[in-house]
Backbone and ligand atoms as CSV (ligand in chain L), in Angstrom:
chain,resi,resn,atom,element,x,y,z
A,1,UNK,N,N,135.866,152.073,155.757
A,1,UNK,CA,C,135.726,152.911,156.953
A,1,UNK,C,C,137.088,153.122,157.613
A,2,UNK,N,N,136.908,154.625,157.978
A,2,UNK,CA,C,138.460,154.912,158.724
A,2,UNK,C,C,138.504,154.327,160.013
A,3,UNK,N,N,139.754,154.297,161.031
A,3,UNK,CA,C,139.409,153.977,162.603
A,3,UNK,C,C,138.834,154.654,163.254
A,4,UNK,N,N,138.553,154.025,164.466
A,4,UNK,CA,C,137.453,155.167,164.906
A,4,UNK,C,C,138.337,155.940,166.048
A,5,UNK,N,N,138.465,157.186,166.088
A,5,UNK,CA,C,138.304,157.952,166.557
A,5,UNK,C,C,137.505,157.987,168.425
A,6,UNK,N,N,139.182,157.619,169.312
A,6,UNK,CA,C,138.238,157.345,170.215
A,6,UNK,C,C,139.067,158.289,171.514
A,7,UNK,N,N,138.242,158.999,172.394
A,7,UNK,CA,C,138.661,159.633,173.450
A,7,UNK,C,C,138.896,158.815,174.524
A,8,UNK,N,N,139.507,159.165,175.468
A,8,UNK,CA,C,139.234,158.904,177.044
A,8,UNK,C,C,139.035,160.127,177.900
A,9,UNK,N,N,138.521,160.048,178.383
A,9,UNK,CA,C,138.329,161.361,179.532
A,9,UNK,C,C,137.870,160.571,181.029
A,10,UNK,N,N,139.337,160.918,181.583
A,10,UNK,CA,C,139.319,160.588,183.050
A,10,UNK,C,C,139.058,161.332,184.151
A,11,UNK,N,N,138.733,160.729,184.964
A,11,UNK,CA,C,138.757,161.884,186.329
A,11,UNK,C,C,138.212,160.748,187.511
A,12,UNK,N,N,137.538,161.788,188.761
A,12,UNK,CA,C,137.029,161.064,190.058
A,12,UNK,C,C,135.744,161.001,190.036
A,13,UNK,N,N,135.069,162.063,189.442
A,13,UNK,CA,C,133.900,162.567,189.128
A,13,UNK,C,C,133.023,161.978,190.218
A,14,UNK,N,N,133.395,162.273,191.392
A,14,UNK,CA,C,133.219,162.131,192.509
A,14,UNK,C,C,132.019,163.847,192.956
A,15,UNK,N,N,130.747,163.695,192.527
A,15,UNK,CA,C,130.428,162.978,191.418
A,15,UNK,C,C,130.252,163.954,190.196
A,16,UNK,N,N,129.532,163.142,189.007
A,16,UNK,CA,C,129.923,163.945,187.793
A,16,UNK,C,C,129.175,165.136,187.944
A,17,UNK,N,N,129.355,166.125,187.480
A,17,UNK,CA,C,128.819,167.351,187.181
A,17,UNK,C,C,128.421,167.946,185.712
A,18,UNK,N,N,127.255,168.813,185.779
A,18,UNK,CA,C,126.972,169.382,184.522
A,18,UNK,C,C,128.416,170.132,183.772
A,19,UNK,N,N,129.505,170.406,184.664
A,19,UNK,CA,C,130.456,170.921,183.858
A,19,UNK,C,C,130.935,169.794,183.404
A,20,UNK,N,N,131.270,168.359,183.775
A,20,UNK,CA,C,131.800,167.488,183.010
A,20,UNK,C,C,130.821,166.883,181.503
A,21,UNK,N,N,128.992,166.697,181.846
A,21,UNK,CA,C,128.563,166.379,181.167
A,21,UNK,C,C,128.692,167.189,179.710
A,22,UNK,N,N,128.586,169.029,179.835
A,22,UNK,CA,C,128.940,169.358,178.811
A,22,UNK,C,C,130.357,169.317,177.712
A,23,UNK,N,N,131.204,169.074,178.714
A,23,UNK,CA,C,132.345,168.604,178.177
A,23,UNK,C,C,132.538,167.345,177.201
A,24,UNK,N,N,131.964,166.063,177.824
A,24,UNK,CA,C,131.700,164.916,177.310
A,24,UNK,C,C,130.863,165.493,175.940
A,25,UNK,N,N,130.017,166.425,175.987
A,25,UNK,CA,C,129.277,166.361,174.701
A,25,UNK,C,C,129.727,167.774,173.287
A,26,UNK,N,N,130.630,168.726,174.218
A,26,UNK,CA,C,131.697,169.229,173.556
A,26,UNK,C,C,132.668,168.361,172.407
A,27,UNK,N,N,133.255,167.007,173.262
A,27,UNK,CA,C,133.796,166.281,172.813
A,27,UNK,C,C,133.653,165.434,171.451
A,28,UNK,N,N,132.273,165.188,171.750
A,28,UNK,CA,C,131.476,164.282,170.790
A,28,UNK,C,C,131.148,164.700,168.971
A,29,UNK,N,N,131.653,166.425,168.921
A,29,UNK,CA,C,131.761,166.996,168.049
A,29,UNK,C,C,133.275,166.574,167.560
A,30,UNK,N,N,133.789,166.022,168.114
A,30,UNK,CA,C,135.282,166.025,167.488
A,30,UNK,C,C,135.515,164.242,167.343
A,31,UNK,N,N,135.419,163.563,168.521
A,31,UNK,CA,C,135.793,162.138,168.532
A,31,UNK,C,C,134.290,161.129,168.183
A,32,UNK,N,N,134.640,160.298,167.981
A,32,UNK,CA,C,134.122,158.708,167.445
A,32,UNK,C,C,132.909,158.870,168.857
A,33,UNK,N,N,133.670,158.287,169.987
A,33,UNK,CA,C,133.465,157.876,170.915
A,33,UNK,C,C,134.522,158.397,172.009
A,34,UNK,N,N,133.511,158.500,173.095
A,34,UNK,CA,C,134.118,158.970,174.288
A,34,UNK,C,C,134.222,157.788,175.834
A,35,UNK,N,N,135.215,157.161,175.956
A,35,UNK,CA,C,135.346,156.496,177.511
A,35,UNK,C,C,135.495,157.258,178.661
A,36,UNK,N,N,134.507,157.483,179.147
A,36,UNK,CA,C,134.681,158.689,180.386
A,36,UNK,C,C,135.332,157.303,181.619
A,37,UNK,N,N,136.390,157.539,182.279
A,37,UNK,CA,C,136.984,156.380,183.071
A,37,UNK,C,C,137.222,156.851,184.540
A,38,UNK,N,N,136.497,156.003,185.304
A,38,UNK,CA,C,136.648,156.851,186.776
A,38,UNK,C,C,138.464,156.228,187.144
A,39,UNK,N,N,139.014,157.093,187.702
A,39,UNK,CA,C,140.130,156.498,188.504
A,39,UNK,C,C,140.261,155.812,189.802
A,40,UNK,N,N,140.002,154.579,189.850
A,40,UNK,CA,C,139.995,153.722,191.542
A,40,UNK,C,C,141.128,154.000,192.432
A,41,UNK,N,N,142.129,154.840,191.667
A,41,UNK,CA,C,143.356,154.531,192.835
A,41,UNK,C,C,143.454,155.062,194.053
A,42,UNK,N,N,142.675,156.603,193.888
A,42,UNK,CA,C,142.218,156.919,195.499
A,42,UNK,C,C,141.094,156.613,195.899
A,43,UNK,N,N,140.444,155.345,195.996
A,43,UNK,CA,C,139.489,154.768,196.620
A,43,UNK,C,C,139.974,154.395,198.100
A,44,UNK,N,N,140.250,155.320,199.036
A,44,UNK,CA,C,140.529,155.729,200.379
A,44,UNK,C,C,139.624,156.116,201.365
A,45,UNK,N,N,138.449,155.841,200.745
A,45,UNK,CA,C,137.492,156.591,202.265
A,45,UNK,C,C,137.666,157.859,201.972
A,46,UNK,N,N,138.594,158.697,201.019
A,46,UNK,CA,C,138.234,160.541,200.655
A,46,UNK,C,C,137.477,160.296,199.687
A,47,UNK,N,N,136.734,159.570,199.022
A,47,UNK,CA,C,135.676,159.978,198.015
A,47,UNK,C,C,134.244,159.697,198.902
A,48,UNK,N,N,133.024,160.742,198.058
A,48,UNK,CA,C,132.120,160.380,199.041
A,48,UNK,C,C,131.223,159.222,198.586
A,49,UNK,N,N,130.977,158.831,197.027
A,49,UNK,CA,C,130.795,157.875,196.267
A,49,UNK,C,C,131.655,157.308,196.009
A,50,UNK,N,N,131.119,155.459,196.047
A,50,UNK,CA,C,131.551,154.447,195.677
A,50,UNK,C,C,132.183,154.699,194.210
A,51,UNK,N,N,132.768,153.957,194.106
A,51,UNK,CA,C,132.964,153.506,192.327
A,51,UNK,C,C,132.115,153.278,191.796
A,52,UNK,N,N,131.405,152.264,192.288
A,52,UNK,CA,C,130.175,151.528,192.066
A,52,UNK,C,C,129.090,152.425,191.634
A,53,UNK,N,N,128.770,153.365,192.710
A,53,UNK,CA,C,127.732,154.475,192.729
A,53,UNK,C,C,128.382,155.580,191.533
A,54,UNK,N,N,129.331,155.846,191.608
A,54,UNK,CA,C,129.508,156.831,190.631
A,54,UNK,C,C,129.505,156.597,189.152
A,55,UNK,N,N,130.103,155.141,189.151
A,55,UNK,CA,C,130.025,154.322,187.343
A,55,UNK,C,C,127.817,154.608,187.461
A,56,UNK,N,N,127.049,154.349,188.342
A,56,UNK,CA,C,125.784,153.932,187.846
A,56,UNK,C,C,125.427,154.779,187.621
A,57,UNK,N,N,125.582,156.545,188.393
A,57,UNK,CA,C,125.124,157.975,187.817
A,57,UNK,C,C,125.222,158.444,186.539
A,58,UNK,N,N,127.010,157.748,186.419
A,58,UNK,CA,C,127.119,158.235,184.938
A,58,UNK,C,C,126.403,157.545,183.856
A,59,UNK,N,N,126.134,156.268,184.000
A,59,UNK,CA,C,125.766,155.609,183.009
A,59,UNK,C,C,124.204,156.027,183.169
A,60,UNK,N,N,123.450,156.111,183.936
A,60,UNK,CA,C,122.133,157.273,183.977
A,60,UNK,C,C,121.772,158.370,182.792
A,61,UNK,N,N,123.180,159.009,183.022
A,61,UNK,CA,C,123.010,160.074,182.712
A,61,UNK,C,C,123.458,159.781,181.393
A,62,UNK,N,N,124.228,159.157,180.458
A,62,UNK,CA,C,124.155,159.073,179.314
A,62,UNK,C,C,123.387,157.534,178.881
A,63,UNK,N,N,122.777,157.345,179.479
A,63,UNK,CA,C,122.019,156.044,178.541
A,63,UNK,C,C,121.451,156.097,177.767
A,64,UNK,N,N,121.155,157.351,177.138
A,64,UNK,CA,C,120.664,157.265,175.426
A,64,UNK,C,C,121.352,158.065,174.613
A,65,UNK,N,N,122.794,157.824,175.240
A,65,UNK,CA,C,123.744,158.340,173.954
A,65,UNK,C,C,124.239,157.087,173.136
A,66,UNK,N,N,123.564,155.641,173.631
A,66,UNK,CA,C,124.266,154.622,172.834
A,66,UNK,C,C,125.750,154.164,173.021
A,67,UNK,N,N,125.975,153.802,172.236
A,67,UNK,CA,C,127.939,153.471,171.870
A,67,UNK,C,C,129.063,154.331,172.327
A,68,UNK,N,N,128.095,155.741,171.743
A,68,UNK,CA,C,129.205,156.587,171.642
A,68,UNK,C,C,129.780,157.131,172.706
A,69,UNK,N,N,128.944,156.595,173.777
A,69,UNK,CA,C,129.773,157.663,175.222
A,69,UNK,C,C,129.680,155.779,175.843
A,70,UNK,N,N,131.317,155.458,176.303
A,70,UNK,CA,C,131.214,154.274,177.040
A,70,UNK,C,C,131.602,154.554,178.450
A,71,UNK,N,N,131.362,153.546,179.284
A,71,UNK,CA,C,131.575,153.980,180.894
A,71,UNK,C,C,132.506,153.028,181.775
A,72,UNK,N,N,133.652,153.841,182.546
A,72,UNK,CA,C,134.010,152.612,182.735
A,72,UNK,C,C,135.047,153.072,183.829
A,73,UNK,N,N,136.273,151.815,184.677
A,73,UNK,CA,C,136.876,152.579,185.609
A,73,UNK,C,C,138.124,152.198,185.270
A,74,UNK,N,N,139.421,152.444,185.891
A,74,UNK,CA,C,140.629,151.764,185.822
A,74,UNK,C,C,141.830,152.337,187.162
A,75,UNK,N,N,142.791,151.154,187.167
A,75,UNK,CA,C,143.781,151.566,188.479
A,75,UNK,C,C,144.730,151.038,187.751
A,76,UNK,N,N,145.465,152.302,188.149
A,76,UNK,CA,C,147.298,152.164,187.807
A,76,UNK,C,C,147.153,153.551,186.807
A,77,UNK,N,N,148.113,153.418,185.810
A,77,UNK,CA,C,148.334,154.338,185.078
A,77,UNK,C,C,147.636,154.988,184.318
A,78,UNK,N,N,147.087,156.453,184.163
A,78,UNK,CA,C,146.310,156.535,182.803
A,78,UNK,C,C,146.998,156.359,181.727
A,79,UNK,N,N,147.919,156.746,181.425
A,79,UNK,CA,C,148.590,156.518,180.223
A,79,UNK,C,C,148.217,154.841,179.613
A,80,UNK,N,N,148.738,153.911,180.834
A,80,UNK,CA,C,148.858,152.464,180.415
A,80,UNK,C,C,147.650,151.654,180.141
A,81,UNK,N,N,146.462,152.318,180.768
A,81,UNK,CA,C,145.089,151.892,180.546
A,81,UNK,C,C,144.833,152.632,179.085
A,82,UNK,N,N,145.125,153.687,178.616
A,82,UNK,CA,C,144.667,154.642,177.363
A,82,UNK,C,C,145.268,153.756,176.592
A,83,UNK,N,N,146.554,153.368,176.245
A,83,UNK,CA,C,146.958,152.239,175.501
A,83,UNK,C,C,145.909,151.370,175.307
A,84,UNK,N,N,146.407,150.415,176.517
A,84,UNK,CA,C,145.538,148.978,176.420
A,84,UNK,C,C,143.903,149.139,175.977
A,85,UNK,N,N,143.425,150.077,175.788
A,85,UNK,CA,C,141.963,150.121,175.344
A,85,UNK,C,C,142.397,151.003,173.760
A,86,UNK,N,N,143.680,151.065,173.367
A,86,UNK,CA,C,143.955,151.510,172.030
A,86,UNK,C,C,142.916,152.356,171.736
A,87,UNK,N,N,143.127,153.663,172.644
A,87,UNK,CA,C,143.031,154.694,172.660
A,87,UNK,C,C,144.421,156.075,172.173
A,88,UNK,N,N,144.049,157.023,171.403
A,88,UNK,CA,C,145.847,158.020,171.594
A,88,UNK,C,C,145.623,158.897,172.520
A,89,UNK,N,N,144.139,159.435,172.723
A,89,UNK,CA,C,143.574,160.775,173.104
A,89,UNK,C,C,143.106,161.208,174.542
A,90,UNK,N,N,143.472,162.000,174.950
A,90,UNK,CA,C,143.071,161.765,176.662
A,90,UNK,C,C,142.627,163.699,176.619
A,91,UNK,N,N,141.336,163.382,177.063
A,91,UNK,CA,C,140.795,164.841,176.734
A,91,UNK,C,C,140.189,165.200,178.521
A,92,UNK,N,N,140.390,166.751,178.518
A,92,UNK,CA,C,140.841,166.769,180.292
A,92,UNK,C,C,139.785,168.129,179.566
A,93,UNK,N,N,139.260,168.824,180.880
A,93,UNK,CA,C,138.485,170.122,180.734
A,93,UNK,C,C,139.267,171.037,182.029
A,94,UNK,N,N,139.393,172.416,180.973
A,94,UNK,CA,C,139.780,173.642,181.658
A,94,UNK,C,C,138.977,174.794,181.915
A,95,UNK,N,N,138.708,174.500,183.231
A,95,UNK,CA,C,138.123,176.352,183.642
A,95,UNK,C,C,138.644,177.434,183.743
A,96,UNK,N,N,139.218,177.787,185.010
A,96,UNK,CA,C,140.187,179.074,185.279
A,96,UNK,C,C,141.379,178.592,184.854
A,97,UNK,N,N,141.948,179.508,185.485
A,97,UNK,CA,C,143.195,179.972,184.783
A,97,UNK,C,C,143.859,179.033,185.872
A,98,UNK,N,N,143.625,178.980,187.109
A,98,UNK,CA,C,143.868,177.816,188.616
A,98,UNK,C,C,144.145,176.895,188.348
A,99,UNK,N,N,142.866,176.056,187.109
A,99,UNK,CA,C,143.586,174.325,186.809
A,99,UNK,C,C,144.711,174.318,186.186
A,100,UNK,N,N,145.476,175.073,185.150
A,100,UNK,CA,C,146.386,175.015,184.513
A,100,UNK,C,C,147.421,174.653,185.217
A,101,UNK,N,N,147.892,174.990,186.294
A,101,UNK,CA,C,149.394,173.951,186.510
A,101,UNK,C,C,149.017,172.514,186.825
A,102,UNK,N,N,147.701,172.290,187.258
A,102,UNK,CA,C,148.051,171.149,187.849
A,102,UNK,C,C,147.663,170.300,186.527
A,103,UNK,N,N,146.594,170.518,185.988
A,103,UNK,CA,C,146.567,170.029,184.351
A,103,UNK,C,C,147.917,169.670,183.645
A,104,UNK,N,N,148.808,171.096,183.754
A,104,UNK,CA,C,149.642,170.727,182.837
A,104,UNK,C,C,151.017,170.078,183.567
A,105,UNK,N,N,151.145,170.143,184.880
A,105,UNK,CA,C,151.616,168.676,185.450
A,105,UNK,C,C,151.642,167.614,184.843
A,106,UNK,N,N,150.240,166.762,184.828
A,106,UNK,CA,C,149.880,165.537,184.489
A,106,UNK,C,C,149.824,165.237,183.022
A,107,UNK,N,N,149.971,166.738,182.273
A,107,UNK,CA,C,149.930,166.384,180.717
A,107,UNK,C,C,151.934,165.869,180.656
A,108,UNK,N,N,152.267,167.019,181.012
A,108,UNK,CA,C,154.026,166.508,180.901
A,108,UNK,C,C,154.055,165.593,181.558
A,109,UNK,N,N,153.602,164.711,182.464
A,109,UNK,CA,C,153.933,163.720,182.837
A,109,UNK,C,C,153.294,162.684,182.297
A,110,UNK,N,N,152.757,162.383,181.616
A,110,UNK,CA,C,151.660,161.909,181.172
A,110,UNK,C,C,152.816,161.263,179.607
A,111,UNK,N,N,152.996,162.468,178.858
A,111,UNK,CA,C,153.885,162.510,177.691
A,111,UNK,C,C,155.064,162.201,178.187
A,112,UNK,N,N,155.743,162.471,179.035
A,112,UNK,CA,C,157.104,161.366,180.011
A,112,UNK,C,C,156.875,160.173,179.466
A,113,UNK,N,N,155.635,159.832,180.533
A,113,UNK,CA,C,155.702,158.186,180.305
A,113,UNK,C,C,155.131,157.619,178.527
A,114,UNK,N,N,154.675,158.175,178.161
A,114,UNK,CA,C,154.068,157.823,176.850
A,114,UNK,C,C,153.541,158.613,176.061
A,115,UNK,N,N,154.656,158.811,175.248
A,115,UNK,CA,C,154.975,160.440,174.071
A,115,UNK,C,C,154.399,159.987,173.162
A,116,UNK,N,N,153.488,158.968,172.997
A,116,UNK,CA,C,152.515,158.802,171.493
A,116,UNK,C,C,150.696,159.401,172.085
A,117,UNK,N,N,150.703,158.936,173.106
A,117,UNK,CA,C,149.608,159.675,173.470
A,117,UNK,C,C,149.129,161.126,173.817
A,118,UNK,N,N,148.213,161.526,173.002
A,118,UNK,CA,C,147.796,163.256,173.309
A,118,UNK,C,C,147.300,163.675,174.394
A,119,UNK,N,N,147.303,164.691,174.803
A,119,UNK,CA,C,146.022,165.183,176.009
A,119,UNK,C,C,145.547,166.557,175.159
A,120,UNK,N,N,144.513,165.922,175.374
A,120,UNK,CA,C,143.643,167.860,174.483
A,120,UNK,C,C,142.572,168.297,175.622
A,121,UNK,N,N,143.196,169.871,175.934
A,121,UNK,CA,C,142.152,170.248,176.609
A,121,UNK,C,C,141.136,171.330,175.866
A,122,UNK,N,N,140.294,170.932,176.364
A,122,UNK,CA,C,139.095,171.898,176.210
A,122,UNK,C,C,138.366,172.898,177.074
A,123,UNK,N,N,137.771,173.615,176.700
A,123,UNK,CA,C,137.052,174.883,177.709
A,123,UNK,C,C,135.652,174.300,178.200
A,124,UNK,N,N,135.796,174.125,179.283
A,124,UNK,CA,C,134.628,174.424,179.729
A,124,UNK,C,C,133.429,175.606,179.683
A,125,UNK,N,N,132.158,174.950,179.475
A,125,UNK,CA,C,131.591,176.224,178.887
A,125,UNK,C,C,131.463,177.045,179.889
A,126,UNK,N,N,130.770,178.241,179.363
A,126,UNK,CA,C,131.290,179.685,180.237
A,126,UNK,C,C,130.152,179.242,181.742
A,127,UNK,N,N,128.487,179.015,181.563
A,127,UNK,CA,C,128.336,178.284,182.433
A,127,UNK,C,C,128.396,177.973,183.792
A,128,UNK,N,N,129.547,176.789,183.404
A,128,UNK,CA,C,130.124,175.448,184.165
A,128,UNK,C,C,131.311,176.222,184.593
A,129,UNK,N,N,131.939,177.546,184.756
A,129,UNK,CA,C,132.994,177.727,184.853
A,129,UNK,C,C,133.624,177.418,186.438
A,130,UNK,N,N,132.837,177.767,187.520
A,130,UNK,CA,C,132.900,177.594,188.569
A,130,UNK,C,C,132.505,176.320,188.968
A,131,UNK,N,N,131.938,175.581,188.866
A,131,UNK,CA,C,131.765,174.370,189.228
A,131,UNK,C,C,132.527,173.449,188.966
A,132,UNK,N,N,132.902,172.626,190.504
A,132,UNK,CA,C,133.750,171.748,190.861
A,132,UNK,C,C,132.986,170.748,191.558
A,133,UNK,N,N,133.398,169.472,191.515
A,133,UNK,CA,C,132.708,168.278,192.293
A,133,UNK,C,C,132.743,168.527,193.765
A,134,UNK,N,N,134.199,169.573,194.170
A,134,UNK,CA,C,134.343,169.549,195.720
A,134,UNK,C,C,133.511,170.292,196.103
A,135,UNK,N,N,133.434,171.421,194.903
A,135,UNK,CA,C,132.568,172.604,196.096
A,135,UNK,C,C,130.884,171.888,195.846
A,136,UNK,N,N,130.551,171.429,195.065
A,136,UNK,CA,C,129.498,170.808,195.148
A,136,UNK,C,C,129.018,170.071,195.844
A,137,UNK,N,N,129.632,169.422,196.766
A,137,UNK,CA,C,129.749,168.540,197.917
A,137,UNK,C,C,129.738,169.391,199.096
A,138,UNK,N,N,130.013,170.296,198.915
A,138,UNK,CA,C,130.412,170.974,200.185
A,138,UNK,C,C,129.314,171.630,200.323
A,139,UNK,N,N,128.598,172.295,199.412
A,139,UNK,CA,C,127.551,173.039,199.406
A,139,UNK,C,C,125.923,172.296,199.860
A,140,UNK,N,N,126.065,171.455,199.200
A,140,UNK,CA,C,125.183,170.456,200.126
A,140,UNK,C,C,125.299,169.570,201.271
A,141,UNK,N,N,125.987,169.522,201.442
A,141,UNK,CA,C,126.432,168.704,202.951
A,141,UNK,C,C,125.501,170.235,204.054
A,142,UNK,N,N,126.154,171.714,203.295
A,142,UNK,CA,C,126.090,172.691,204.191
A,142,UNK,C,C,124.105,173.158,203.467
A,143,UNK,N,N,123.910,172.035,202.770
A,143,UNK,CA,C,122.231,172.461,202.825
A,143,UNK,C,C,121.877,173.740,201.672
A,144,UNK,N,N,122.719,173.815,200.735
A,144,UNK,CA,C,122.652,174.935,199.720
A,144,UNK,C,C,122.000,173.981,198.886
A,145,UNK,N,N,121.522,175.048,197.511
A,145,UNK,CA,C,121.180,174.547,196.144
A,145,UNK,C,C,121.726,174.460,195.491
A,146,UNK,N,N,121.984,173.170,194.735
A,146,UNK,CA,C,123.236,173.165,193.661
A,146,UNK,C,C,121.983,172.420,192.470
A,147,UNK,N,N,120.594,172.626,192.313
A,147,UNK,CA,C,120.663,171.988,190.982
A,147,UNK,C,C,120.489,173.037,190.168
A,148,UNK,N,N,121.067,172.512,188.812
A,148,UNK,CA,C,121.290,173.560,188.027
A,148,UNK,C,C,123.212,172.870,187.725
A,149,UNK,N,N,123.476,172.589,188.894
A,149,UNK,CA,C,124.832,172.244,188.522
A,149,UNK,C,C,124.999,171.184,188.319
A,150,UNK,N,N,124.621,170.280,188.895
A,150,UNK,CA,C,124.323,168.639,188.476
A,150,UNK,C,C,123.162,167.856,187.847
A,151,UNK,N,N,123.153,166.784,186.957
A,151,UNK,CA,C,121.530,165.966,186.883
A,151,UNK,C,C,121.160,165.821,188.175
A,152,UNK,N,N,119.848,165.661,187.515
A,152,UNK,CA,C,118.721,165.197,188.902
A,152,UNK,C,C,119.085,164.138,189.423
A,153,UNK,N,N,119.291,162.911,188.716
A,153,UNK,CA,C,120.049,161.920,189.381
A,153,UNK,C,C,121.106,161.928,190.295
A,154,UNK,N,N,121.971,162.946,190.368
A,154,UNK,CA,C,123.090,163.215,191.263
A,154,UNK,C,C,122.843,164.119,192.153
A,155,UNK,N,N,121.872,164.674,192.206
A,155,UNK,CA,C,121.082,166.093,192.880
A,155,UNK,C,C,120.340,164.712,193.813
A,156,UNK,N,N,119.733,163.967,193.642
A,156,UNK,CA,C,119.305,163.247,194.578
A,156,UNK,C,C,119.932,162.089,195.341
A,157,UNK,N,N,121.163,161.718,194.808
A,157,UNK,CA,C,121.836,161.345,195.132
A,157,UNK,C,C,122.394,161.646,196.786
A,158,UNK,N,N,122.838,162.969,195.861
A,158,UNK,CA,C,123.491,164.044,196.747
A,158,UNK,C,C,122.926,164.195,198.067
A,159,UNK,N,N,121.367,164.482,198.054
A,159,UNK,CA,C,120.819,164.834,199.126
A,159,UNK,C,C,120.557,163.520,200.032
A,160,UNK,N,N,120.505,162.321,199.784
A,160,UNK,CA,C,120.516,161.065,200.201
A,160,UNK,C,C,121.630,160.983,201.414
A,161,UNK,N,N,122.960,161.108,200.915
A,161,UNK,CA,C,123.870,160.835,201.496
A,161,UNK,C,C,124.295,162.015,202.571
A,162,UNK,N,N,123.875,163.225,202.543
A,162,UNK,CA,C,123.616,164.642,203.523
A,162,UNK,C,C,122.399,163.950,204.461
A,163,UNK,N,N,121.713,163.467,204.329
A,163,UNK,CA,C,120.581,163.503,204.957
A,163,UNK,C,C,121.102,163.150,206.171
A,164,UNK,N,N,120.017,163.964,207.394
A,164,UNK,CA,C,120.158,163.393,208.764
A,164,UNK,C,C,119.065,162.869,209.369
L,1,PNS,O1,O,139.056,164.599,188.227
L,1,PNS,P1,P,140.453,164.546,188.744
L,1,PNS,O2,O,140.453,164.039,190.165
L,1,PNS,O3,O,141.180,165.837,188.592
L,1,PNS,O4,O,141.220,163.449,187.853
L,1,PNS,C1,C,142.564,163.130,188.073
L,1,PNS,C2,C,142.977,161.863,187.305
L,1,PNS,C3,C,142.111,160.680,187.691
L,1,PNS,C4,C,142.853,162.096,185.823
L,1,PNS,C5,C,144.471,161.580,187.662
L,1,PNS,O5,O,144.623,161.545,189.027
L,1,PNS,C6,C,144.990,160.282,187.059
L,1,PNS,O6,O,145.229,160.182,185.885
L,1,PNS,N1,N,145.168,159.246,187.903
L,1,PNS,C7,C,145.623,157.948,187.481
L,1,PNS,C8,C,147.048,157.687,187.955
L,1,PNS,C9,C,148.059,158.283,187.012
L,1,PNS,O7,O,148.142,157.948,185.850
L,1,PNS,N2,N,148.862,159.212,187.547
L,1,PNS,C10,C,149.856,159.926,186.793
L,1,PNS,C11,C,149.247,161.075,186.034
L,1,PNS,S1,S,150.231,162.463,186.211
């Protein structure tokens, strides 16, 4: 058997969205296994979910993908965590044409600090194109419908923490 073939895909996923879930399973056509990894470092009181709460949605939402999708968080570097879990691959999702600088910011910087590791982006499907975790938040706080854009699990979530 060859090695396996393993992604990371980071973010805040504050919280996750159907545009990330299809991504994760975009992915799954290409890699082994996927570590979707929340980032703790702005755990500041600007996220509206815990770590805690956001690792348990996700793992919800893929618990019968098995092995292949693992869940998990990390602080400090992505690069230095993608290592240490001997990972090469750091797979990021692109909508408009908008994410591209700041994407490709963090890819050149990213390859700065550690030029053996890849970043591959992918398209978000056509879809998911508009959907963002912020405006999703925003839209319910302000009492709109967003399912369709998130699992039910995060759709109720959602409305939990709006509630008055
Ligand atoms: O979903 P997001 O908020 O766009 O994800 C951004 C994330 C978590 C991938 C990015 O902020 C990150 O990698 N943070 C870890 C700290 C780090 O390595 N910073 C340097 C990257 S340029």
């Amino acid at each position: 058997m060859g090695q396996t073939n393993i992604a990371v895909y980071p973010g805040s996923f504050d919280p996750i969205t159907n545009g990330h879930i299809d991504l994760v399973q975009r992915s799954l056509r290409i890699f082994d296994r996927i570590i979707i990894t929340i980032s703790t470092n702005a755990e500041k009181g600007s996220s509206l979910f815990t770590v805690e709460e956001r690792l348990e949605m996700i793992r919800e939402v893929f618990r019968k993908h098995g092995s292949r999708v693992q869940i998990d968080s990390f602080s400090g570097l992505l690069v230095d965590y993608t290592d240490r879990i001997d990972a090469k691959v750091i797979v990021r999702g692109l909508r408009a044409v908008s994410d591209f600088e700041y994407e490709f910011q963090m890819a050149m910087m990213n390859r700065g600090l550690k030029p053996e590791i890849e970043t591959l982006f992918m398209m978000t499907g056509e879809s998911y194109f508009y959907i963002s975790s912020r405006l999703v938040k925003e839209v319910v706080s302000l009492k709109g419908d967003v399912s369709g854009l998130v699992p039910k699990n995060v759709l109720k979530r959602l409305k939990e923490k709006f509630q008055d």
